[in-house]
TORKOL-4160 file (C-alpha; in steps of 0.2 Angstrom, whole numbers, padded with zeros to 4 digits, m for minus):
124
<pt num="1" X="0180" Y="m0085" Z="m0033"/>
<pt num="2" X="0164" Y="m0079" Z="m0046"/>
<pt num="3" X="0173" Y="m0066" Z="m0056"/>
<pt num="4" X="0158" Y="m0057" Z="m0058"/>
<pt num="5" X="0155" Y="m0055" Z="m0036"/>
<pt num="6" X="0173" Y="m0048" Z="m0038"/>
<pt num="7" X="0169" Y="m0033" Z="m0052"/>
<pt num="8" X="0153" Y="m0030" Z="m0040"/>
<pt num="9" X="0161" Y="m0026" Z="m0025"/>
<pt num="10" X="0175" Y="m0015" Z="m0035"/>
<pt num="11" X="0161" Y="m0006" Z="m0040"/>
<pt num="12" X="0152" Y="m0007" Z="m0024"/>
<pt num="13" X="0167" Y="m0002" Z="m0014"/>
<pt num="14" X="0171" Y="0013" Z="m0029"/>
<pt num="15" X="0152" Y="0020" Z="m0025"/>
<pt num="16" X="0155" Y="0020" Z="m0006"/>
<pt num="17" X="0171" Y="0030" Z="m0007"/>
<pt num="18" X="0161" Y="0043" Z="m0019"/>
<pt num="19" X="0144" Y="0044" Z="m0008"/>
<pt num="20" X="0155" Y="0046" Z="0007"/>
<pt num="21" X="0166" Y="0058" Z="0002"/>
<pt num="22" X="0152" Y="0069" Z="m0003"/>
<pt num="23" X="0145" Y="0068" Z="0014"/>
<pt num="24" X="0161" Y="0072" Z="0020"/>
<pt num="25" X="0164" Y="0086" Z="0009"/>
<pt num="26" X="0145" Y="0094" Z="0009"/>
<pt num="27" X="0140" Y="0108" Z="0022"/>
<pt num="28" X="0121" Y="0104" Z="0017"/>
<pt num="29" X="0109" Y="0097" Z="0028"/>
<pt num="30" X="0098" Y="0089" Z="0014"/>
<pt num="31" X="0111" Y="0083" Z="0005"/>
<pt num="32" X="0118" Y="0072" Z="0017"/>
<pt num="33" X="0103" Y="0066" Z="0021"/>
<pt num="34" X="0097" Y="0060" Z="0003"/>
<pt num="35" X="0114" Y="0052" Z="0001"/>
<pt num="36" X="0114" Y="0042" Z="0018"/>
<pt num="37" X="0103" Y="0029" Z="0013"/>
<pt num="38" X="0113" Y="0026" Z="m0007"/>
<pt num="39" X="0127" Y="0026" Z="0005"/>
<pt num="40" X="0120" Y="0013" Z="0017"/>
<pt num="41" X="0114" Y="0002" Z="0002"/>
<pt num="42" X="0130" Y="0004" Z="m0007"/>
<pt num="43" X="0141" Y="m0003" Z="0009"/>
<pt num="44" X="0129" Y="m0017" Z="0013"/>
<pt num="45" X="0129" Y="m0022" Z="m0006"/>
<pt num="46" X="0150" Y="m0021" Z="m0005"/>
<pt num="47" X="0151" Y="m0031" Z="0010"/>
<pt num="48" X="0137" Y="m0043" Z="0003"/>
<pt num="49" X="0149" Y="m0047" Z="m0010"/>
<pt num="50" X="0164" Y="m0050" Z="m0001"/>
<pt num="51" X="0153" Y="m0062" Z="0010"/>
<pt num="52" X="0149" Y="m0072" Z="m0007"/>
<pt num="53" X="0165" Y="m0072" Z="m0012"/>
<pt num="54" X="0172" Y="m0081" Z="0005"/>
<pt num="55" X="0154" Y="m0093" Z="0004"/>
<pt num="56" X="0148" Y="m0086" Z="0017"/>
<pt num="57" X="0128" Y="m0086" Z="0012"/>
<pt num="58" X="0119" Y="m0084" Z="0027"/>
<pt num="59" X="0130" Y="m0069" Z="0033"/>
<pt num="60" X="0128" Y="m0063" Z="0014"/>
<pt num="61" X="0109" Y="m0063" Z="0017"/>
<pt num="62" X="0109" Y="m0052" Z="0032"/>
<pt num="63" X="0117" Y="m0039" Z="0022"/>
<pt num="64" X="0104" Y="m0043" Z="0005"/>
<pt num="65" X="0090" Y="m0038" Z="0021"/>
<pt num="66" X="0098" Y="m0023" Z="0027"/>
<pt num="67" X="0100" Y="m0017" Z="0007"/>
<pt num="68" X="0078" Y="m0020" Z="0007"/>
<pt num="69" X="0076" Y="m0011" Z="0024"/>
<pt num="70" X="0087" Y="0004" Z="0019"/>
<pt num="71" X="0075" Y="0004" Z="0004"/>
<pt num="72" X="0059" Y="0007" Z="0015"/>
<pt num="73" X="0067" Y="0019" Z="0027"/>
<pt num="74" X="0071" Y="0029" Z="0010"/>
<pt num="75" X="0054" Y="0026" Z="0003"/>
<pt num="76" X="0042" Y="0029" Z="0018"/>
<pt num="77" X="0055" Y="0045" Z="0025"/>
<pt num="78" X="0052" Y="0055" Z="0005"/>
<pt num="79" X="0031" Y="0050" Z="0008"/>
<pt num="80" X="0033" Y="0057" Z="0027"/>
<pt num="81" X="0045" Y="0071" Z="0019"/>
<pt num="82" X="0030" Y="0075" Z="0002"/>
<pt num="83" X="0016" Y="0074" Z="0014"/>
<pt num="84" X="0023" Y="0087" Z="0027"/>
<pt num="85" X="0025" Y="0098" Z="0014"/>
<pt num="86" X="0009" Y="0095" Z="0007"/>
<pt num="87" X="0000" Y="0100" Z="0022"/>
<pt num="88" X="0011" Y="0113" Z="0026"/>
<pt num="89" X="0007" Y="0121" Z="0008"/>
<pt num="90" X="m0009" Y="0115" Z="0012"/>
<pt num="91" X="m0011" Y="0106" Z="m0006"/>
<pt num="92" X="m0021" Y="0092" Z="0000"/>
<pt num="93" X="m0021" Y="0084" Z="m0017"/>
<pt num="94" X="m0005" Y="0080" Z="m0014"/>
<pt num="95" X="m0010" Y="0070" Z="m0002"/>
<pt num="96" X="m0023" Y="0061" Z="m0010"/>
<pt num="97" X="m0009" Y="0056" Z="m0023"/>
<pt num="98" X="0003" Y="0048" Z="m0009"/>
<pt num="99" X="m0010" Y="0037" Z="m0003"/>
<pt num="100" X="m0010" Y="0027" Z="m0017"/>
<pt num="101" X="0010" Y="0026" Z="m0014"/>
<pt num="102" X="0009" Y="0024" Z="0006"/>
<pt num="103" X="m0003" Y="0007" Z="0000"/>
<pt num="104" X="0009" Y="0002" Z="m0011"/>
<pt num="105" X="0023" Y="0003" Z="0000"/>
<pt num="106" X="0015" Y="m0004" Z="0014"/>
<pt num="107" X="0010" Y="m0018" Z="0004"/>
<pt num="108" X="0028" Y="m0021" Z="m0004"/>
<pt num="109" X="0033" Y="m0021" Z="0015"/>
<pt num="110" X="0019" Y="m0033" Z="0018"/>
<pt num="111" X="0023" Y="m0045" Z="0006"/>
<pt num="112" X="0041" Y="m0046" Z="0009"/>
<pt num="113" X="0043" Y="m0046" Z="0029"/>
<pt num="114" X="0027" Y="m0044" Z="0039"/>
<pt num="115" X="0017" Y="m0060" Z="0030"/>
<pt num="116" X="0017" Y="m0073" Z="0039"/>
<pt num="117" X="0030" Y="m0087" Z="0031"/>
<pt num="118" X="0022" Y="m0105" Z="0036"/>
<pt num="119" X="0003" Y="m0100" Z="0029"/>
<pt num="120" X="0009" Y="m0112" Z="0014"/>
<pt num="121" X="0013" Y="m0128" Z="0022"/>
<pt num="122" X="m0002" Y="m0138" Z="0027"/>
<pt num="123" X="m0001" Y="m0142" Z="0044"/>
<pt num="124" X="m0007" Y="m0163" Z="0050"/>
């Protein structure tokens, strides 16, 4: 057993408790859904580590995967969230400012799951 996959999942495990307990704890809508995702990430990450700690790679992958995904569901949920109340406010700037961050998103996503994975090997 790594030493260090073992302080990581204390502190994984430590962060999950706190995050749940203030979704449990908190009458606010918008609060429990901004900590959701942290939450998500945070129990992924400390079941990721207790995955490499048994040597179980491909399981711990799976969970690395879920950590990303929770990522882009954050990120494209605050642009959808910004834009609504752009357009609503009608501050189309605003707007014009996300784009540059719905392009960079979509290309992160791009590059990391929807590129196709064999457009490096040469096929004879």
């Amino acid at each position: 057993m790594n030493l260090e996959f073992i302080k990581k999942t204390i502190m994984a495990f430590a962060v999950s408790i706190f995050l749940g307990y203030i979704i449990i704890k908190t009458k606010d809508l918008l609060t429990r859904i901004v900590v959701i995702p942290f939450l998500i990430f945070g129990i992924s990450l400390f079941i990721k580590n207790i995955c490499l700690i048994f040597n179980k790679n491909k399981i711990a992958k799976i969970f690395s995967k879920i950590n990303v995904i929770s990522f882009f569901i954050y990120y494209f949920g605050f642009l959808i969230y910004w834009d609504y109340v752009a357009i609503t406010n009608k501050d189309y700037i605003l707007v014009a400012f996300s784009l540059l961050a719905w392009a960079g998103g979509i290309f992160a996503l791009y590059r990391r799951y929807l590129r196709l994975r064999n457009t490096d090997k040469i096929v004879r």
